[in-house]
N, C-alpha and C positions, 0 to 999 in steps of 0.2 A: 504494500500500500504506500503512496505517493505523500510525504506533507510537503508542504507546499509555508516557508518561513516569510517569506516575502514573493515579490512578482519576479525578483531573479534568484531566487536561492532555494532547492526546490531538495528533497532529500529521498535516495530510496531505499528500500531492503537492503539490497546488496549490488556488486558490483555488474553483474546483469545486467540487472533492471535499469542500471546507469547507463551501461552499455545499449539499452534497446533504445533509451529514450534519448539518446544521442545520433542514434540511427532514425531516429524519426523524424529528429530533427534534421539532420544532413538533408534526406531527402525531400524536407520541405524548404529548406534554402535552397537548395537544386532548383526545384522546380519556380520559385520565385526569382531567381536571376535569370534563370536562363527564358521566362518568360520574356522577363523585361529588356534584358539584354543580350540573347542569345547566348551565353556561357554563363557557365560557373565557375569561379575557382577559390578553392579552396587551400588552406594551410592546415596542413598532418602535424601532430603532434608525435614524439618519441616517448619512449617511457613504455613501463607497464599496464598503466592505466588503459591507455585505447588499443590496445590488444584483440580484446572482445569484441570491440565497435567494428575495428577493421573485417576480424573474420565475416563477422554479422552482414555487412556491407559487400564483403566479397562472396557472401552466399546467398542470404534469403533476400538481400535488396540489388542484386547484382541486376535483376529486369526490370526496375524498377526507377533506376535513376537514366540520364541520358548520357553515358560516359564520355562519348564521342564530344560532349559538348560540354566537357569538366576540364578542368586544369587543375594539376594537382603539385601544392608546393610543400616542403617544409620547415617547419618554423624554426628546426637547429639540427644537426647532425655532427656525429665524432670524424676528427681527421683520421676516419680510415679506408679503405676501398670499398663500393658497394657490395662485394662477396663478403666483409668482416660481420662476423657474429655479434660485432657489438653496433653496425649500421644501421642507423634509425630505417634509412633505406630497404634496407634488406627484410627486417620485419614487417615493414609496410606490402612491401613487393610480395613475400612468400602469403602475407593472410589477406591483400587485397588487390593489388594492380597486377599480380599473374593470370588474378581469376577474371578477370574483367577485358571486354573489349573497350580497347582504347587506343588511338594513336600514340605513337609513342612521343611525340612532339610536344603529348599532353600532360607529359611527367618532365615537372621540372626538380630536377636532382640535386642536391648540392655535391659537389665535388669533392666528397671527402677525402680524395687523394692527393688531390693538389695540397700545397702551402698554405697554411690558415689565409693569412690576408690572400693569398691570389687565390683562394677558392670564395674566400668574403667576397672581392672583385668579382668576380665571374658571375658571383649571384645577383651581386647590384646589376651590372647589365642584362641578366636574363629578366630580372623584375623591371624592369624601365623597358626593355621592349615589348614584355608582354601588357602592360599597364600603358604602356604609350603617356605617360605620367613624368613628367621634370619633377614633381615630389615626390610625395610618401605614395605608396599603391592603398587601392579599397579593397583589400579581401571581401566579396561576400561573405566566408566564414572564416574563424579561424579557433580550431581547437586548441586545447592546452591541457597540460596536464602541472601536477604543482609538489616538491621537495617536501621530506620534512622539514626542508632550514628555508622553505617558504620561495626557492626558485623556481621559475619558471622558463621553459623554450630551455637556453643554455645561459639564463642570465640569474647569477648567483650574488646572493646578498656581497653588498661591499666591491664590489668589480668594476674595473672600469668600462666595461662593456655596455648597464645599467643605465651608466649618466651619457649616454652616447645618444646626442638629441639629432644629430644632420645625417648620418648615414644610414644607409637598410640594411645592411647587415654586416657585421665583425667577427672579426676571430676571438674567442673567447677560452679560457684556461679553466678550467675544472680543478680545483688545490685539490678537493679529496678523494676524484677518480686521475687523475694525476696525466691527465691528455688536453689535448687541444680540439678544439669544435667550432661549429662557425653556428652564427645566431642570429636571429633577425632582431630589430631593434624594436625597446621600446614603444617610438611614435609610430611603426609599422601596427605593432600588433593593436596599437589603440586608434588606429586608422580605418579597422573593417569593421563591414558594417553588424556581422553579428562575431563575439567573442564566447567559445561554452569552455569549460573549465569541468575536465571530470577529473573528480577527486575521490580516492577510494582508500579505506586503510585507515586503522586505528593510529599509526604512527603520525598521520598526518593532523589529529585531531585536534591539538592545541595549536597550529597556526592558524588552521581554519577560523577557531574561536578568536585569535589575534586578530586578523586580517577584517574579518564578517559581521563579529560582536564587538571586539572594544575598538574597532576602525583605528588600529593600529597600521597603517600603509607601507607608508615609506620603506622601516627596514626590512621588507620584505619586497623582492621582485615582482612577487603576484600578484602583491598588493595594488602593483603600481598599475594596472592592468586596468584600464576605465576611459571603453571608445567615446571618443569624444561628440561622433556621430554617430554612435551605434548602438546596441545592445551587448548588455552581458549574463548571462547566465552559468551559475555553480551547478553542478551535480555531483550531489554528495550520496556514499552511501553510508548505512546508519552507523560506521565504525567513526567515518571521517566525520560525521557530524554529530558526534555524541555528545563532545561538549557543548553542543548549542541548544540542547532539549531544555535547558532550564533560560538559556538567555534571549534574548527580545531583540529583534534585527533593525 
């Protein structure tokens, strides 16, 4: 069963049921961009978390979306080759763009092989061609998933990656998994027009309550997360959102 804490903050069972209702939603940003605009594109997030969604997406909504007419980006990935076990890429690809018909024009990859900054570079030019945009691009969607130390995409508390307000994407250092990644920025991710956040896991619990209930932002990456023209939405499952059963949004 669904509660519903505010009109973005929305709580379910378990990680599933985040996963379904994230799948619902994808497909109904789908179909309202590509209404209006003929494409969709979207920003894949890495992590654990959209695991489920991607399979779910790569099988029961696989006829149901218009892929041909999706673009598919992501919001960070490790400087490693797209065959590495630990490529954001690579788990996307095996539970969702293997299964799917799709040009392949329409997967924008980041180049985790290249050199941090010249795969950062490489990215900023494939987003500025494909946005046709001298600014920041408007993702119709863009997922996310969130740390227990409250980062997001690859942008980790304290980093100078964070306060990075002109560029769309950097290379970004990870201290505690001890690699390099590349990231999209900040005013990128609070640029599109819808931002969903699944959050799953009792370890995540007290940021959530940081972040959600005492609107603690700042030191926290994910906090910083608030389209300026867009919508945001949280999907928690009831591990991540335990501590907010007693608090007021």
């Amino acid at each position: 069963m669904e509660t519903a804490l505010s009109s973005n903050v929305r709580i379910l069972p378990d990680a599933e049921a985040v996963a379904r209702t994230a799948a619902r939603i994808f497909q109904s940003a789908a179909a309202v961009a590509i209404a209006s605009r003929g494409r969709f594109s979207v920003a894949l997030s890495g992590g654990s978390s959209p695991q489920l969604l991607y399979r779910m997406l790569g099988t029961a909504y696989r006829e149901n979306i218009r892929w041909d007419l999706t673009h598919i980006f992501w919001s960070d990935e490790r400087c490693v080759p797209a065959d590495h076990e630990l490529s954001n890429f690579r788990l996307a690809n095996e539970a969702l763009t293997s299964r799917i018909s799709m040009p392949a024009g329409n997967i924008h990859r980041m180049r985790g092989e290249l050199q941090p900054e010249e795969a950062a570079k490489d990215y900023e030019r494939d987003l500025q061609t494909h946005f046709r945009a001298d600014g920041f691009p408007r993702f119709d969607l863009v997922l996310l998933g969130m740390g227990s130390d409250g980062h997001t995409a690859s942008l980790f508390p304290g980093a100078e990656a964070v306060s990075e307000m002109k560029r769309l994407a950097v290379p970004a250092y990870s201290a505690s998994a001890g690699n390099w990644r590349i990231t999209l920025t900040i005013p990128v991710l609070n640029g599109a027009s819808l931002v969903v956040f699944l959050v799953t896991g009792k370890a995540k619990a007290g940021i959530v309550v940081e972040i959600l209930a005492k609107g603690k932002r700042e030191p926290y990456p994910a906090g910083s997360i608030i389209p300026q023209h867009g919508r945001i939405v949280w999907l928690l499952d009831s591990d991540a959102a335990s501590g907010l059963q007693q608090k007021s949004l």
